[in-house]
TORPA-231754 format. One record per residue (C-alpha): residue in one letter; y, z, x negated. Coordinates in steps of 0.05 Angstrom, whole numbers, plus 5000, padded with zeros to 4 digits. Layout:
residues N
<rec A,<Y,Z,X>>
...
end
This chain:
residues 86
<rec X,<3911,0476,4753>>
<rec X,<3879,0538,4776>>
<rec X,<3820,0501,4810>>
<rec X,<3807,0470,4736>>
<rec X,<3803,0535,4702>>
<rec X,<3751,0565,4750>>
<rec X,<3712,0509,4753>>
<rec X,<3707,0509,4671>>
<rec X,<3701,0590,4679>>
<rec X,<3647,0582,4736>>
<rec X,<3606,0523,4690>>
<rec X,<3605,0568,4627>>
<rec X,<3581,0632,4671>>
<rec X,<3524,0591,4703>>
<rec X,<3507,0555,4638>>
<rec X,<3498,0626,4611>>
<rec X,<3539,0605,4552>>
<rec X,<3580,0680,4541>>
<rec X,<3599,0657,4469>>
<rec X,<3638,0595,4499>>
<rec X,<3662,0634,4562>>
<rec X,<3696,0686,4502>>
<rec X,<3724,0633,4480>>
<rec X,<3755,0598,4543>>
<rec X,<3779,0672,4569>>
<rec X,<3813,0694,4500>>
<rec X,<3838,0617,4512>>
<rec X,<3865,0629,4583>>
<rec X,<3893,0702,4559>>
<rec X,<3931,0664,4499>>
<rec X,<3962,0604,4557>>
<rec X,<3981,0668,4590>>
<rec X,<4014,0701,4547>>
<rec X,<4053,0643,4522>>
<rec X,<4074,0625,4590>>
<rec X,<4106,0702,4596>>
<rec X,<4147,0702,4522>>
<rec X,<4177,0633,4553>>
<rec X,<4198,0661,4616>>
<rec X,<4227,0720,4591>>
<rec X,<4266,0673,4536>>
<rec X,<4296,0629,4593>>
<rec X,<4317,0699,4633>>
<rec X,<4345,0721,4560>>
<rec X,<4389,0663,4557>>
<rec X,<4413,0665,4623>>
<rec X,<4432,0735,4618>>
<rec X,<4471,0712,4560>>
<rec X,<4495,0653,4588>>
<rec X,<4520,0712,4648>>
<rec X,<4554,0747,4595>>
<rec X,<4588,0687,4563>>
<rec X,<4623,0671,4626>>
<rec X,<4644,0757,4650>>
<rec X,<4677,0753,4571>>
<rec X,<4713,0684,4586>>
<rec X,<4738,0702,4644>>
<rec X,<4767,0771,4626>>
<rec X,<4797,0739,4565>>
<rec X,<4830,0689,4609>>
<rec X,<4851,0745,4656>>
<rec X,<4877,0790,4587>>
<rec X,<4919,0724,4574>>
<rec X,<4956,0715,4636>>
<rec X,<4968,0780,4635>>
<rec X,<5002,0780,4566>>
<rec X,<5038,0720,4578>>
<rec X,<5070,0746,4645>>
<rec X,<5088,0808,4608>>
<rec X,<5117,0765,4545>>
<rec X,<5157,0737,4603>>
<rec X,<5183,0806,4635>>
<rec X,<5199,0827,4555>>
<rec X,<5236,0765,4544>>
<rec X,<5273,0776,4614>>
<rec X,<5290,0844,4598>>
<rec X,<5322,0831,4523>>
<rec X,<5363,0779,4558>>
<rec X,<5396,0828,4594>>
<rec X,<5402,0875,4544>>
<rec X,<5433,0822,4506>>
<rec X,<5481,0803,4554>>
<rec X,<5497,0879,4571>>
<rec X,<5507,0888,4488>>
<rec X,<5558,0833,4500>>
<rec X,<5603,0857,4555>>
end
């Protein structure tokens, strides 16, 4: 792909055509440019994609962890039940 642009760039330049090589380079700047929004799109979503999973997984982790204390809260009324009783 590379070899195809200078060989357009290096035609223009020794057909002494500036007007069309203006063209071709704002051309080439434009591809350029384009090529660099999608890249940093595609890192944009991963890092977001990144984030996604941290926040699922430290949800998961917040609901274990309030489960196994529902469970030691249960446990403990139990007993204060029973000890009510005797």
């Amino acid at each position: 792909m590379i070899k195809f642009f200078r060989k357009i760039r290096q035609k223009l330049l020794t057909e002494n055509k500036f007007s069309k090589y203006l063209i071709y380079a704002i051309g080439e700047i434009i591809l350029v440019v384009i090529v660099i929004l999608i890249a940093l799109q595609l890192n944009t979503q991963k890092e977001n994609n990144k984030k996604k999973e941290v926040g699922i997984s430290f949800l998961t982790e917040m609901r274990t962890e309030v489960q196994s204390d529902l469970s030691a809260l249960d446990t403990r009324i139990r007993r204060l039940h029973s000890n009510i009783e005797h």
